[in-house]
C-alpha positions in Angstrom: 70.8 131.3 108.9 70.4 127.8 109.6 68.1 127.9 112.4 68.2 124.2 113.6 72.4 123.9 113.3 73.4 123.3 116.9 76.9 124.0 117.9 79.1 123.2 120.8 82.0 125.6 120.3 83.2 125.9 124.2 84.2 122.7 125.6 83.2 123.4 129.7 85.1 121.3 132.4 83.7 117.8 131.5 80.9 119.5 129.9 80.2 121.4 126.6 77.8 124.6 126.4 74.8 123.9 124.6 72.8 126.9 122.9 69.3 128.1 124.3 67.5 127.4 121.1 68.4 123.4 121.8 64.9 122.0 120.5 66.3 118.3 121.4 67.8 117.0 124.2 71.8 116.6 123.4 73.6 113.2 124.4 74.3 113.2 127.9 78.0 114.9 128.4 80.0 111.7 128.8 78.4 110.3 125.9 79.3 113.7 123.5 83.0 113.6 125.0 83.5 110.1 123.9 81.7 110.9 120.4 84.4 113.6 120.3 87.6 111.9 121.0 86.6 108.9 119.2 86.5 111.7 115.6 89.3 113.9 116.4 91.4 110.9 116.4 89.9 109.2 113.5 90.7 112.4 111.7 94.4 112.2 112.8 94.5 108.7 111.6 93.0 110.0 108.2 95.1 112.2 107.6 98.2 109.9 108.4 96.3 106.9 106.1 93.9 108.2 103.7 91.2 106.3 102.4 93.5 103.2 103.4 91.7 103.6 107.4 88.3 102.8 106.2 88.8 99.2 106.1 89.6 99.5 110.0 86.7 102.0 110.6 84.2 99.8 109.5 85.1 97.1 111.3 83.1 95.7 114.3 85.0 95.6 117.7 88.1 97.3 116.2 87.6 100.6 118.5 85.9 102.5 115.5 82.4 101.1 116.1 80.3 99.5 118.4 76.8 99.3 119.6 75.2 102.6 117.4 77.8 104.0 117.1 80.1 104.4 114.4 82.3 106.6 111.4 81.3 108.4 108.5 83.4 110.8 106.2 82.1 113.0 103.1 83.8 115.6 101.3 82.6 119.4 101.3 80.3 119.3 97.9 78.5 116.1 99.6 79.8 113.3 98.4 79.7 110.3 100.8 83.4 108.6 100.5 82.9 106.3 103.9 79.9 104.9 106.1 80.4 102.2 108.4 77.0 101.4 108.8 75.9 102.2 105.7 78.0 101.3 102.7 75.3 101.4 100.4 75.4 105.4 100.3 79.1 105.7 99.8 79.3 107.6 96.4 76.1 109.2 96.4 75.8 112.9 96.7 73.5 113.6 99.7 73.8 117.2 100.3 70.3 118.0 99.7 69.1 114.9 101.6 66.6 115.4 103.9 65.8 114.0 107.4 62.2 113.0 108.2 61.5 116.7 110.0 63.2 118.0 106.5 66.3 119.1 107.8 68.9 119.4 104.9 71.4 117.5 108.0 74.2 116.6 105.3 74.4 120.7 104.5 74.3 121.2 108.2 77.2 119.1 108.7 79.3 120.8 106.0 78.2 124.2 107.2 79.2 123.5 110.5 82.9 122.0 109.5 83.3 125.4 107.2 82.3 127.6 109.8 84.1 126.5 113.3 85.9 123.3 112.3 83.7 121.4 113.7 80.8 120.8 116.3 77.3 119.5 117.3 74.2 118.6 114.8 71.2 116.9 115.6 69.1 115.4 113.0 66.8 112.3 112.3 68.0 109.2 111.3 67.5 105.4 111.2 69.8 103.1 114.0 71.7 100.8 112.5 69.5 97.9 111.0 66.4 100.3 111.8 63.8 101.8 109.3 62.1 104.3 111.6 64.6 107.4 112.2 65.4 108.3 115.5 66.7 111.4 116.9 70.7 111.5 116.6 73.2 114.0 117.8 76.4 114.1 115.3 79.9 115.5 115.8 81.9 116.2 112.7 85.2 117.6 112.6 87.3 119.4 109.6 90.6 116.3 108.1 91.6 115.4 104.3 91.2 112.2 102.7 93.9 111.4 100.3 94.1 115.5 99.6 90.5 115.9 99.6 88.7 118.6 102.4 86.7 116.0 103.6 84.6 116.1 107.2 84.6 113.2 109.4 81.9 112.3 112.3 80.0 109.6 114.5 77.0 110.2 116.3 74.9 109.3 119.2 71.1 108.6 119.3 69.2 109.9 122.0 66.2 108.8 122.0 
């Protein structure tokens, strides 16, 4: 089905199982349980806020983002409502988007939320202030936004 979608649906003590057909080195396990605790709780604070968190996502040294690392939310068809990093894509329907190995990541991401709820996808993509995509490892998890199925994630680049 989608043979690059990479999920981590059994959380191990401190550890998470990773699937045989990994082709890319996941974040180191520390590093995937802090991506992880950092979006479950961003998606309780959605669905508490709404759209009304962003302006506290997006800022620097607020807890939401630091170094690389930082929030983004799109609904299920695609559309990007939030990106800390990258405001300039909010709005813009990237479903069909394409990563520099030609990965369709944003369908990934989606399938992943509609399948399990959530988990692991690895895909290319520029670090912040970058141009040259590096290898990145997102979690995504299932939350509304003002009534809208939305998914919310952060990721880690590994490279």
């Amino acid at each position: 089905m989608l043979r690059a979608l990479l999920i981590w649906p059994v959380l191990l003590v401190l550890g998470t199982a990773i699937p045989a057909f990994a082709k890319r080195s996941p974040p180191p396990v520390h590093q995937a349980a802090e991506i992880e605790t950092l979006v479950n709780r961003a998606a309780e604070v959605l669905e508490e806020q709404g759209a009304r968190a962003f302006g506290a996502f997006r800022r620097k040294g607020g807890g939401w983002r630091y170094g690389d690392v930082y929030l983004f939310v799109f609904d299920l068809r695609g559309i990007v409502l939030f990106n800390a990093a990258r405001p300039d894509r909010e709005g813009r329907d990237l479903l069909y988007e394409r990563d520099a190995d030609g990965k369709q990541f944003h369908r990934d991401l989606v399938e992943v939320v509609r399948t399990s709820g959530s988990g692991w996808v690895d895909y290319m993509f520029p670090k912040p202030g970058q141009a040259a995509p590096s290898v990145k490892w997102s979690y995504v998890c299932a939350t509304h936004v003002d009534g809208v199925e939305a998914l919310i994630g952060a990721g880690v680049y590994v490279d």
